[in-house]
C-alpha positions in Angstrom: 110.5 70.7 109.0 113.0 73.3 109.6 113.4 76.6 107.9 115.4 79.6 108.2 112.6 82.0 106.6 108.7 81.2 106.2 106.6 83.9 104.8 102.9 83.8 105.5 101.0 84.7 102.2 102.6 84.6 98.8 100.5 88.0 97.5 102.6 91.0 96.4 104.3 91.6 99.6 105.4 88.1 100.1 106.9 87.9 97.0 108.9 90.6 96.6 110.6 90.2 100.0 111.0 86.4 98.8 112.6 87.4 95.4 114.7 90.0 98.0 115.7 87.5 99.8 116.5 84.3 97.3 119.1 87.3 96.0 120.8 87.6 99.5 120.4 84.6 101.4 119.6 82.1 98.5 116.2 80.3 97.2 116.7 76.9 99.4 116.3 79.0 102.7 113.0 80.7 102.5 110.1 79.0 102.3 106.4 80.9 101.2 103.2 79.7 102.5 100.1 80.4 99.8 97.1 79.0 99.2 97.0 80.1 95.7 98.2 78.1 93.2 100.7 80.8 91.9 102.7 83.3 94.1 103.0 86.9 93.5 99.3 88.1 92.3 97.7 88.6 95.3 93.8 90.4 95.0 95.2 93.3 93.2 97.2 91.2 90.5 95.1 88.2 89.9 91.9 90.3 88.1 91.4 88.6 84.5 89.9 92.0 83.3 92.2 93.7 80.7 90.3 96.9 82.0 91.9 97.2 85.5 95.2 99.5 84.9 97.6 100.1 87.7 97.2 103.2 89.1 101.0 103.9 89.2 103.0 104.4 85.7 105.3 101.5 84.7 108.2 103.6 86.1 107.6 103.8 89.2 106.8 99.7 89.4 109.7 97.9 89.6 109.9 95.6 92.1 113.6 96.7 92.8 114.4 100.1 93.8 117.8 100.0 92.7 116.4 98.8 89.3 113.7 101.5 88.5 113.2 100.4 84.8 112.8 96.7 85.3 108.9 96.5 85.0 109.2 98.6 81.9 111.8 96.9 80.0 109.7 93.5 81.2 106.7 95.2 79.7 108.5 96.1 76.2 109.9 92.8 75.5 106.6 90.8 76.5 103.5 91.7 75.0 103.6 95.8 75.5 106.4 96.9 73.0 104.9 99.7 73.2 105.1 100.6 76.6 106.8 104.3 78.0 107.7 105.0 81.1 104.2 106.9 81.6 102.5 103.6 80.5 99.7 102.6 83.2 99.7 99.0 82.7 97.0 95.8 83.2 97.2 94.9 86.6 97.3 91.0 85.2 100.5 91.9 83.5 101.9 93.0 86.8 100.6 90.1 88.5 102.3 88.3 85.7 105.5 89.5 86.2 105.8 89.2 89.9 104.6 85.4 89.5 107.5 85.3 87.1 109.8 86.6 89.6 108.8 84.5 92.2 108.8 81.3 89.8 112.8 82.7 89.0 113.4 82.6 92.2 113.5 79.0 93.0 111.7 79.9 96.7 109.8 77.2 97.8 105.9 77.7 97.5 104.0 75.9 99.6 99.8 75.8 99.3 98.1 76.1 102.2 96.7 78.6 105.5 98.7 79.5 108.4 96.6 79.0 111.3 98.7 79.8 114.3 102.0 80.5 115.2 103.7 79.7 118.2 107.1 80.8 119.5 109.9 78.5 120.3 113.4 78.3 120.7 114.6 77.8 117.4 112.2 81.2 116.6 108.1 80.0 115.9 106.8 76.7 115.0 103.9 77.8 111.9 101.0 75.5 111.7 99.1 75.2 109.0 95.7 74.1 108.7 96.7 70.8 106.9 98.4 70.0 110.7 102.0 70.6 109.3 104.2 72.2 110.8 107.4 74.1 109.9 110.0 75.4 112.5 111.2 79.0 111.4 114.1 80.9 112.6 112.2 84.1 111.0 108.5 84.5 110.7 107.4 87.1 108.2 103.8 88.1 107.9 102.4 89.0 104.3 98.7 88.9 104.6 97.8 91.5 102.6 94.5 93.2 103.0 91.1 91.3 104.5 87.5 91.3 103.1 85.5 94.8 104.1 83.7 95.6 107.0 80.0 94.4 106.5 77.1 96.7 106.4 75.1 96.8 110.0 72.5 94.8 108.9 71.8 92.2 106.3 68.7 90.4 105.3 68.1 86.6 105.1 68.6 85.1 101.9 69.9 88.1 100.2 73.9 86.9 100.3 72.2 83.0 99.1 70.6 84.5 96.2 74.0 86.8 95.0 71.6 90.0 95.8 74.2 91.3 98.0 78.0 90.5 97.9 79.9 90.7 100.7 83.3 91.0 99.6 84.0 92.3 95.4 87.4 89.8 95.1 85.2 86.5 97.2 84.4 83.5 95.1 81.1 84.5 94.2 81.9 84.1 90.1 82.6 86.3 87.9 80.8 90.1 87.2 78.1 89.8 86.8 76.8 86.4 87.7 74.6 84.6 84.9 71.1 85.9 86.6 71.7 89.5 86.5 69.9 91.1 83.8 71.9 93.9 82.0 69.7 96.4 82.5 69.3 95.9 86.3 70.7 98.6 88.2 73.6 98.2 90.7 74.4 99.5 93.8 78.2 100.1 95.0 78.9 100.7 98.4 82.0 102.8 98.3 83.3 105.3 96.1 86.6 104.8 95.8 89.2 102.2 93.4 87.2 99.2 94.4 84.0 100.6 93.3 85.8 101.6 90.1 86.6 98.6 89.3 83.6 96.7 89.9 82.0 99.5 87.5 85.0 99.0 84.9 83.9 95.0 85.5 80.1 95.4 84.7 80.3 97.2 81.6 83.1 95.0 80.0 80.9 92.5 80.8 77.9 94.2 78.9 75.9 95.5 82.0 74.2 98.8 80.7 72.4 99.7 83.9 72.3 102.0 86.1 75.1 102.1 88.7 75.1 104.2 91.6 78.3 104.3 93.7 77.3 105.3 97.8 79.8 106.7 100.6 79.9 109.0 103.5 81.3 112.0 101.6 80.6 111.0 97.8 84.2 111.6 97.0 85.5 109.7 93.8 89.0 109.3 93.3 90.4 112.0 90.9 92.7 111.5 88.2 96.3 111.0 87.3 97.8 114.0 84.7 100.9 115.5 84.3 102.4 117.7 86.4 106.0 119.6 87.3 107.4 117.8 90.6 108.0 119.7 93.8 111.4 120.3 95.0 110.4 120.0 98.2 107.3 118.8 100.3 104.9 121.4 100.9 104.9 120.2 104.6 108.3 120.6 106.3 108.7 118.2 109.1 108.9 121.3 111.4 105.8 122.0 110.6 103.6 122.0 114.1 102.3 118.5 114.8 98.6 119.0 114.6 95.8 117.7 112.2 94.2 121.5 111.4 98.2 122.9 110.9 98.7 120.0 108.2 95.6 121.1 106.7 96.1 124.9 106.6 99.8 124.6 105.5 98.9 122.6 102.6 95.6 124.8 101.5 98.0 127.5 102.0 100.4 126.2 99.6 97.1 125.3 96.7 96.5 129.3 97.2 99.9 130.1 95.9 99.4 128.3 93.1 101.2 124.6 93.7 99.5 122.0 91.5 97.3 119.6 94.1 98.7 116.7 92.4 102.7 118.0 93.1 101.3 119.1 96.5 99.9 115.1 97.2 102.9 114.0 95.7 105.6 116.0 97.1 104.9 114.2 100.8 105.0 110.7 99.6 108.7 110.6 100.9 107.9 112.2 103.9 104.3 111.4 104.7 105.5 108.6 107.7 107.6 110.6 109.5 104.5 113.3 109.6 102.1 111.0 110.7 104.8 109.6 113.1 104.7 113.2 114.7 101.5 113.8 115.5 99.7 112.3 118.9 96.7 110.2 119.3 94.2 112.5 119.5 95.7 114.0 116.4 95.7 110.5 114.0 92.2 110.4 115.1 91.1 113.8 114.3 93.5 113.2 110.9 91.0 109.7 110.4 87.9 111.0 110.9 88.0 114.6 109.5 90.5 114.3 106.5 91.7 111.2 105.1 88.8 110.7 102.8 89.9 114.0 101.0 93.8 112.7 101.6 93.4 109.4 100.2 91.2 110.1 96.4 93.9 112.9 96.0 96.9 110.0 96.9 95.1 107.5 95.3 94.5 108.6 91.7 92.8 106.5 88.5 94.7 105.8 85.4 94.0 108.8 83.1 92.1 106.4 80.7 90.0 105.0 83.4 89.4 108.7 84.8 87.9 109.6 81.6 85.5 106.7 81.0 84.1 107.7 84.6 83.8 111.2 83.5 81.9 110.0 80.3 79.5 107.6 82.9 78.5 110.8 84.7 78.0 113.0 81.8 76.0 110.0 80.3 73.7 109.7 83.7 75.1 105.5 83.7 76.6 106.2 86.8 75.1 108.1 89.9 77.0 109.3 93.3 75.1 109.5 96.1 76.2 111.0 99.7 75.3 108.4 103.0 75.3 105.6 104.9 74.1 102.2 104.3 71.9 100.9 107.0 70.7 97.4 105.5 70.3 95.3 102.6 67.7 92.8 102.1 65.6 90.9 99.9 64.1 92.4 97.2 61.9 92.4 94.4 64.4 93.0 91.6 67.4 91.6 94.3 67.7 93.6 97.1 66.5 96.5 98.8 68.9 99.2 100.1 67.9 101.7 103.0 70.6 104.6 102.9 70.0 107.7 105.7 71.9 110.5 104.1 71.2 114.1 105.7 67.7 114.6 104.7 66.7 111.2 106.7 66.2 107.6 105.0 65.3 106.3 101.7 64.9 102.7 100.3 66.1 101.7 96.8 66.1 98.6 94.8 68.9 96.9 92.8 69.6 93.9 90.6 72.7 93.4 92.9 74.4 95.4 95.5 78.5 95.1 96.2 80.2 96.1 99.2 83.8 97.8 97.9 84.2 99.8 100.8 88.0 98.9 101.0 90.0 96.4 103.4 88.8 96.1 107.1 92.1 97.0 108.6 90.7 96.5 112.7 92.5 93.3 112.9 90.9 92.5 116.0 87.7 92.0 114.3 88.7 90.4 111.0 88.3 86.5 110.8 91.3 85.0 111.0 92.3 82.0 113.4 95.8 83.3 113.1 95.4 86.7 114.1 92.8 86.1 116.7 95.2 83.5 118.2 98.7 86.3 117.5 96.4 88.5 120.2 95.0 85.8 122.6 97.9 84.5 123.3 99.7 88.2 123.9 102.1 87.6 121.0 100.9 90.8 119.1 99.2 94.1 119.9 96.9 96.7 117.6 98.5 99.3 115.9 97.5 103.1 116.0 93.9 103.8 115.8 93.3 100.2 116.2 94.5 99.8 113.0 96.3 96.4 112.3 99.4 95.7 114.2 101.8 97.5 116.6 105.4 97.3 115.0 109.0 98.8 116.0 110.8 100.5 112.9 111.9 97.0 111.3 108.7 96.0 111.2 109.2 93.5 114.0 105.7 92.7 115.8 105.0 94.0 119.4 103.9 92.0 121.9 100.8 92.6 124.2 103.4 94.5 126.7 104.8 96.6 123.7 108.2 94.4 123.5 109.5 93.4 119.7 109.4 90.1 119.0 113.4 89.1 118.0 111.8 87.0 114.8 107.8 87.6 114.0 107.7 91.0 111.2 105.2 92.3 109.2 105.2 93.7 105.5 102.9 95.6 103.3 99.4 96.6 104.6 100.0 94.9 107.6 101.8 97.8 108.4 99.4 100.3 108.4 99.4 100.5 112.4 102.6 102.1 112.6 103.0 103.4 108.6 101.0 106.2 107.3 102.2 105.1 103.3 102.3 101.1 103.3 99.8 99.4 100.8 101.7 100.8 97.3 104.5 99.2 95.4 106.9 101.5 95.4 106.7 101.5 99.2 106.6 97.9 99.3 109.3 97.1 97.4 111.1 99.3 99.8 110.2 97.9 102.6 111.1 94.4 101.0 114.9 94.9 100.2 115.2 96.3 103.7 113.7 93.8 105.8 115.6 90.8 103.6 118.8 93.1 104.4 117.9 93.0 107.9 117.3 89.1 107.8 120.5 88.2 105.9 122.5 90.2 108.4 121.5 87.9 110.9 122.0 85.0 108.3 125.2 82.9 109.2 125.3 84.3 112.7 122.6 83.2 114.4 122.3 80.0 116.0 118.8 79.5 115.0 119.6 79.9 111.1 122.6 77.5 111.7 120.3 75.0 113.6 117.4 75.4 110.8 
């Protein structure tokens, strides 16, 4: 089969840039490749619970940037008539209405994996794991975000008995499974939105025990409140290219008196081009020393949400604790968790334990016949830090000598080697009308769209 556009994965990022692109180049000439049943939810948008809120107000949501109060006036005339522009939203009903898009659309939705993808002349040939395949003049890759990074070590039997859960969104049921006593206390590795929402999960669910949320730092994500925009970032791109001048800039800018939240804020539009400038050693130093602090400041909870996790602290139902998980195994109540933390190491039981760590984002150790082939076979390169996948400014994959492939992109998360900002709808969306611009440009002119 022959098709001018395929998309591989039909989450958020795949089906925006389709809806993009049914609007420039028409419905009948892209083609999405999902293995959900419906497009456009994604793990973000396809939660059940009424008590995950998106952590961006309805105004800032629509998934066109020329049409900022589109979500909002789809909120008010569905069931949210009461919906404002401050209004942080069910992440179902977003998941809802990009599903809705999509199904507008008329795009083609086809369920099923991707397993490789191999070039040709007409562009790639996309195999899927069902043994079709599709010619595409244009390839676009839409994966979103992979399953965390596993804790070092894990105990027979623990996963088999639902102990220990490997991944929060995986098919183990829903939270929490039919064995876990109420009371039982949990464990949450991770302290940031994940963990939240695993925590927001349990207690609709009428879990009253314990929970005890674990990182590296013991940072929880702060809050979202109002505050008086910036007219300008409080980093200026002159400012010198290095990790600690970042830093002292912006703590300068705190000691004067700017709000942190206009502070974070204020760099959102210029936050790339920042990154962009500084060198390897410098991203590293940036990783390692900083972007936990960074990211629970960028990353802010719904001001309803914020205060139910205040209340959980106040009340002693939820615990943060500062280390590193070493193991999880069998255990008398479910598992046993050994943690070292400063002071040395200390073993803990719990009814279940949850990994929400966040997304691996080392593509070359995620599991994924696609990717692992992308890199065999030289068609695609890491990104910075190792972090998913080299790309030029279009988003076009680079090959294993650092050359753009003419028809394979990336969108979304898959980004985040060359992006600093690339996992949050308004960047998205962005990022969507500008690559379908890109790809209808070419539309009508190239030989392998006419041949398609």
């Amino acid at each position: 089969m022959n098709q001018p556009v395929v998309i591989v994965g039909g989450g958020a990022s795949g089906a925006l840039l389709a809806v993009h692109l049914s609007r420039l180049i028409g419905s009948s000439q892209v083609t999405v490749i999902e293995p959900r049943p419906v497009a456009g939810v994604g793990i973000a948008y396809s939660t059940t619970c009424p008590c995950h809120l998106l952590n961006v107000p309805a105004r800032n949501m629509s998934a066109f940037p020329e049409l900022p109060a589109h979500f909002l006036e789809w909120l008010k005339q569905g069931e949210h008539a009461e919906a404002t522009p401050e209004t942080f939203a069910p992440r179902m009903a977003y998941g809802r209405y990009l599903s809705e898009l999509f199904g507008v659309s008329g795009v083609r939705h086809i369920r099923g994996t991707v397993t490789a993808i191999r070039p040709d002349p007409s562009g790639a040939v996309v195999e899927l794991a069902s043994g079709e395949k599709l010619r595409a003049a244009q390839t676009v890759l839409a994966l979103g975000h992979f399953p965390p990074v596993d804790v070092p070590e894990v105990g027979a039997g623990v996963v088999e008995a639902g102990a220990y859960r490997r991944d929060p969104w995986g098919g183990a049921g829903p939270l929490p499974a039919p064995d876990l006593r109420p009371d039982l206390a949990v464990a949450l590795i991770g302290t940031g939105l994940t963990s939240i929402d695993m925590l927001l999960s349990l207690r609709g669910s009428g879990h009253r025990g314990e929970i005890t949320m674990i990182s590296r730092h013991g940072l929880l994500s702060r809050g979202h409140a109002p505050f008086e925009p910036l007219s300008a970032p409080v980093l200026p791109l002159t400012t010198q290219p290095e990790t600690l001048a970042y830093f002292k800039t912006f703590r300068k800018a705190l000691r004067e008196g700017c709000d942190w939240r206009a502070a974070t804020d204020s760099l959102r539009s210029v936050s790339c081009a920042l990154w962009e400038k500084l060198s390897f050693r410098e991203k590293y130093l940036f990783r390692r020393h900083l972007f936990h602090y960074w990211s629970v400041s960028r990353h802010r909870m719904a001001p309803g949400i914020a205060a139910t996790i205040r209340m959980e602290l106040a009340d002693g139902r939820l615990k943060v604790r500062r280390g590193y998980v070493q193991s999880v195994m069998r255990g008398r109540d479910g598992a046993v968790l050994t943690l070292r933390t400063g002071g040395g190491t200390a073993c803990a039981d719990f009814g279940r334990v949850i990994n929400c760590t966040g997304p691996d984002t080392q593509y070359r150790r995620v599991v994924s016949p696609l990717l692992s082939g992308l890199f065999d076979n030289g068609l695609a390169r890491e990104g910075d830090l190792g972090v998913a996948l080299a790309l030029d400014s279009d988003g076009r994959v680079m090959d294993a000598s650092g050359v753009p492939h003419p028809s394979l992109y990336a969108i979304g998360p898959m980004r985040a080697g060359a992006l600093f900002e690339t996992t949050a709808i308004p960047e998205i969306r962005q990022q969507a009308s500008d690559l379908a611009a890109l790809v209808a440009a070419d539309y009508g002119s190239d030989r392998r769209f006419l041949s398609a």
